[in-house]
C-alpha positions in Angstrom: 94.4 24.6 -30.3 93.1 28.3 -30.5 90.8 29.4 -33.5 94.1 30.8 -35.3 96.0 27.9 -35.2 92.6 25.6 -36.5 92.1 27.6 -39.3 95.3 27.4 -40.9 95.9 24.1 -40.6 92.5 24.0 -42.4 93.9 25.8 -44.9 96.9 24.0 -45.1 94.8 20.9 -45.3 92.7 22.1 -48.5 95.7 23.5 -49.9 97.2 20.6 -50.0 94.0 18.5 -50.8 94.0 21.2 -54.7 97.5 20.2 -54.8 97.1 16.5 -55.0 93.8 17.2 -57.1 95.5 19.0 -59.4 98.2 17.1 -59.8 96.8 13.9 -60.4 94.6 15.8 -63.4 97.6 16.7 -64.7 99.3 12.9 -64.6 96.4 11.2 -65.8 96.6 14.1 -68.7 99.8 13.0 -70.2 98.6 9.3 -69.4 95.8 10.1 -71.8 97.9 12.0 -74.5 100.9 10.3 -74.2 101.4 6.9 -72.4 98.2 4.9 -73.0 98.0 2.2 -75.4 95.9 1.8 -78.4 93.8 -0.5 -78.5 93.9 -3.6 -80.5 91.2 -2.7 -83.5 91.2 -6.1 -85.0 89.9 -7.6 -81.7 86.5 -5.6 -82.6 86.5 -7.8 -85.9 87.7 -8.2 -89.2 85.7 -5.5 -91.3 85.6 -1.2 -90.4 82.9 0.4 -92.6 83.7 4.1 -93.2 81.4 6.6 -94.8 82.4 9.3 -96.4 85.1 7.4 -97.3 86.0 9.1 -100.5 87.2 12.1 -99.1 89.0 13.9 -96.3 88.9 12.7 -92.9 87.0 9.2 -94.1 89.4 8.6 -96.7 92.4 9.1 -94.3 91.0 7.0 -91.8 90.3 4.1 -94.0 93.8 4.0 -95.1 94.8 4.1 -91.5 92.7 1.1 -90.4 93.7 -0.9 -93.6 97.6 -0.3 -92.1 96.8 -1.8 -89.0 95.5 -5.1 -91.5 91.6 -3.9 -91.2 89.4 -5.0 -94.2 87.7 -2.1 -95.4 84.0 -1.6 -96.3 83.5 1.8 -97.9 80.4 3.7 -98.6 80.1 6.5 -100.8 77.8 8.4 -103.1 80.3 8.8 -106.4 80.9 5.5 -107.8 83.7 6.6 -109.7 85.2 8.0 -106.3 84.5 4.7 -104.6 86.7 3.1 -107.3 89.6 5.0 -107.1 90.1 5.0 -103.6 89.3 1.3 -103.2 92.4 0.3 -106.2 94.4 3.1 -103.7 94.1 1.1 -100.9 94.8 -2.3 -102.6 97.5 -0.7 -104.4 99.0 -0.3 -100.6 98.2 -2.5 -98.6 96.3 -5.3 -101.2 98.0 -8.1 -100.1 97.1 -7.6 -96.5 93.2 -6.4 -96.9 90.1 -6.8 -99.0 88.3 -3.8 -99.7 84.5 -3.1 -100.6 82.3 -0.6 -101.4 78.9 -0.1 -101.7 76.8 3.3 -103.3 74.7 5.0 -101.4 73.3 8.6 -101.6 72.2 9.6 -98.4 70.8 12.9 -99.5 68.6 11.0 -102.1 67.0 8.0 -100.7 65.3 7.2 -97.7 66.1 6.2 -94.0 64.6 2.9 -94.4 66.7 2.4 -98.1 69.9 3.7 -96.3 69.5 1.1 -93.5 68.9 -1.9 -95.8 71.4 -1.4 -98.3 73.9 -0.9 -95.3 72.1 -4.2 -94.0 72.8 -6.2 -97.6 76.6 -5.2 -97.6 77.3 -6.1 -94.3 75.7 -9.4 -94.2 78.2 -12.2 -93.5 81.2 -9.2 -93.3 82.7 -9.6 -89.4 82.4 -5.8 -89.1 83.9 -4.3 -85.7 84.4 -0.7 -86.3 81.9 1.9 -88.1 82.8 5.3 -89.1 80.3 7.4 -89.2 82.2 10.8 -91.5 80.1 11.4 -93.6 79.0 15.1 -93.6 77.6 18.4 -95.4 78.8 21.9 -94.4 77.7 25.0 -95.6 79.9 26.3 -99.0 80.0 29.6 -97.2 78.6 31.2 -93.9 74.9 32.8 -93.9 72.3 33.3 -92.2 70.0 31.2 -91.3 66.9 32.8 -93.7 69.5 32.6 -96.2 70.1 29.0 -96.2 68.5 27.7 -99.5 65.9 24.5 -98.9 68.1 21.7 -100.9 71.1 22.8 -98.5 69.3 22.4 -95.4 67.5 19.1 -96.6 71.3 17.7 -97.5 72.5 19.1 -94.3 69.6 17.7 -91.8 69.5 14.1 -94.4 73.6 13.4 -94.6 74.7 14.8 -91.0 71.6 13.5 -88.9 69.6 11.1 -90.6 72.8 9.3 -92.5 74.5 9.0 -89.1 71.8 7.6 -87.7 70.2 5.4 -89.9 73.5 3.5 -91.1 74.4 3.0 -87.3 71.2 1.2 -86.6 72.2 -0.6 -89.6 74.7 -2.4 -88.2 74.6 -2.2 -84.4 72.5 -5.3 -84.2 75.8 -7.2 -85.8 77.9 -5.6 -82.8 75.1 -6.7 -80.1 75.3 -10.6 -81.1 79.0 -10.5 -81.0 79.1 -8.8 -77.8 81.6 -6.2 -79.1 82.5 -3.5 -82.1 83.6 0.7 -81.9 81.2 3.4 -83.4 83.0 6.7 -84.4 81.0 9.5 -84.8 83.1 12.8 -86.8 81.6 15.8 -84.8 82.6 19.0 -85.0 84.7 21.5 -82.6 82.0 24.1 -82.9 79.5 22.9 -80.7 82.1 21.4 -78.1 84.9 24.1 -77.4 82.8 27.0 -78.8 80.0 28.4 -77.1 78.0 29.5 -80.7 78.7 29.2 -84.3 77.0 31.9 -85.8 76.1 32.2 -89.6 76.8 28.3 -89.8 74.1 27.1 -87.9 72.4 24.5 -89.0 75.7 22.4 -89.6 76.7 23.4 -86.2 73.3 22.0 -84.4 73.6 18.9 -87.1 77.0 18.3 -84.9 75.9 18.9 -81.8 73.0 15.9 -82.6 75.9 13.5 -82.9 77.3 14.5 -80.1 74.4 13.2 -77.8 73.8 11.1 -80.2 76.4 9.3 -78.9 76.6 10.2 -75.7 73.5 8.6 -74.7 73.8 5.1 -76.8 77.6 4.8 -75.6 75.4 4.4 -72.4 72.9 2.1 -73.6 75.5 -0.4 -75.2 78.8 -0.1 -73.0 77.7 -2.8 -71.0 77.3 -5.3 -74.3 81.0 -4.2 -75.2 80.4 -1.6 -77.7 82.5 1.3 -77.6 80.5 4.4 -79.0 82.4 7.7 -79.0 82.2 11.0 -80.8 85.4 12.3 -81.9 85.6 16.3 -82.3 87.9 17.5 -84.5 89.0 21.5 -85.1 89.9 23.0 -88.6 91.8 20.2 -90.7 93.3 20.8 -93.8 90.3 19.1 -95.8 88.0 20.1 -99.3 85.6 20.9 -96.9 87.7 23.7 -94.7 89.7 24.4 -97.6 92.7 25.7 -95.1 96.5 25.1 -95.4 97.9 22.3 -93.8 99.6 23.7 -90.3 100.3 22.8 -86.9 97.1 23.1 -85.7 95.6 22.6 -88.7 96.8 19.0 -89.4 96.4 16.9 -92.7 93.9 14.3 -92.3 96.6 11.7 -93.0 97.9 13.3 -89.4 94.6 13.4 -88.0 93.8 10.1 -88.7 96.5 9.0 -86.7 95.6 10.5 -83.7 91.8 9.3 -84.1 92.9 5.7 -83.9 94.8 6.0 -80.5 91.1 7.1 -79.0 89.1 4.6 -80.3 87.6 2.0 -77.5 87.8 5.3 -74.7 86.1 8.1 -73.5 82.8 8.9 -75.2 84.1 12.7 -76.5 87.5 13.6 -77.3 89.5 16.0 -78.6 91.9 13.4 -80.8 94.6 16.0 -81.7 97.0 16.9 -79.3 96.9 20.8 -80.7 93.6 20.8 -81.2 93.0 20.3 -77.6 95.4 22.5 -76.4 93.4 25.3 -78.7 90.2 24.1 -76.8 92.3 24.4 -73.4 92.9 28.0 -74.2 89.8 28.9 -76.1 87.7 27.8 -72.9 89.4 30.4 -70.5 87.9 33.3 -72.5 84.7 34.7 -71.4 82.0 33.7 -73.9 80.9 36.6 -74.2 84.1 37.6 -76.3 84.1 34.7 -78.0 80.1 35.2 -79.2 81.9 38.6 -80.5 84.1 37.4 -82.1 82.7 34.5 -84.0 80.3 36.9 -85.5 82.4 39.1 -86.7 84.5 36.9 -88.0 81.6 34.7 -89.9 80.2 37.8 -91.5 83.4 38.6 -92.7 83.6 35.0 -94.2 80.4 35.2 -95.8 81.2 39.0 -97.4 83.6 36.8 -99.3 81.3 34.3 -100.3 78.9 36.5 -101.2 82.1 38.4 -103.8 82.9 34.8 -104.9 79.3 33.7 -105.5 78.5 37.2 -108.0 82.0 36.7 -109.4 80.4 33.2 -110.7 77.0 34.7 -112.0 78.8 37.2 -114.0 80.9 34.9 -116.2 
């Protein structure tokens, strides 16, 4: 075989080798999306405790698990809030689940008081699944200087401290039993977006939880706990404040989707058009993207700016 003839059966070889590659990304793709089972949430126990429960994607996905015949624990700051969602769900699904609740403020009390009133409600509960949703987001984009202190404190106390506190909380439950899901809410921006300019702190309080759980998915995989963060793009929440579209999903629809993740891979992208958003986003240049964001945050927080002296002159 001369030199010519070697290198393109090389050639051929690799060619073929990409194809395969390729190929089998692609099956195991709509696998994924499309073909794998849930799994069976009730296996992880009896009990899913949900903050942020009283709004949004929380809300949504405690009326989700209490479908599939889930008790629900829910933790919330606004009593009042607490109690309406609670009769909600026993108005649907009451003769199938019990549902709880417990107050806590996590931008007012301690790590240590977070952790032991989590502790109190829990005891003797057969809690499987936690949802961490909880979450604080800026009211408008600004820079960072122009973040005022009881913002930042609410951001750094609910996002990163709340997350963490309530999950050590009730992981030592899950370790005795040898099993039980944590679900971390993250955030798109610091996962398909290279910056998030003019929202930063919220941004970096997201990209916490995603190590966060990264690294203890690690630590207690091998004791049967599945620990995942689940990143969501714009939903059509209080919080956003954006129309309900196809990309933009309600997070009745959303909630949906998180459930068929559950018990998987440690980061995800639950909704089908949200990750096919990330697909595309990720083959532009960051560059570009950096540009972009930044213009298009300064633009949101002219607005907020307009809204916020519309307010002090009334």
């Amino acid at each position: 075989m001369d030199f010519q003839d070697f290198f393109l059966a090389v050639t051929i070889t690799l060619g073929f080798i990409k194809i395969c590659k390729s190929l089998f990304h692609f099956l195991n793709w709509i696998w994924i999306m499309f073909l794998r089972p849930t799994k069976q949430l009730k296996k992880y126990g009896s009990w899913a405790i949900i903050t942020g429960s009283t709004d949004g994607i929380g809300k949504a996905m405690a009326f989700e698990f209490a479908s599939k015949g889930l008790n629900i624990l829910l933790v919330g700051r606004n009593p009042l809030k607490l109690e309406t969602t609670s009769k909600q769900i026993i108005d649907k699904h009451g003769g199938n689940v019990e549902v709880k609740s417990v107050v806590i403020d996590m931008q007012n009390i301690s790590g240590k008081e977070i952790m032991k009133r989590v502790e109190e409600a829990i005891d003797g509960l057969d809690v499987g699944i936690l949802v961490n949703g909880a979450g604080v987001a800026y009211p408008y984009a600004r820079y960072f200087h122009e973040v005022d202190l009881d913002l930042m404190d609410s951001i750094i106390k609910v996002n990163v401290e709340g997350t963490t506190w309530v999950t050590k909380a009730v992981i030592p439950s899950m370790i005795k039993k040898k099993k039980g899901a944590i679900i971390n809410i993250g955030s798109g921006s610091t996962v398909v977006l290279p910056s998030y300019p003019l929202v930063t702190l919220y941004a970096a309080s997201k990209a916490y939880l995603a190590m966060f759980s990264s690294c203890i998915n690690l630590e207690y995989k091998h004791q049967g706990i599945d620990i995942q963060c689940q990143v969501p793009l714009f939903v059509s929440t209080k919080m956003t404040r954006m129309r309900a579209s196809l990309f933009v999903p309600t997070p009745e629809i959303y909630s949906k989707a998180c459930t068929k993740w559950i018990g998987y891979e440690k980061l995800v992208v639950p909704y089908f058009f949200h990750e096919l958003q990330s697909f595309l986003i990720r083959t532009i240049p960051d560059v570009f993207l950096d540009s972009y964001m930044l213009r298009y945050f300064l633009n949101m927080r002219k607005r907020g700016l307009i809204k916020d002296s519309q307010k002090a002159s009334k």
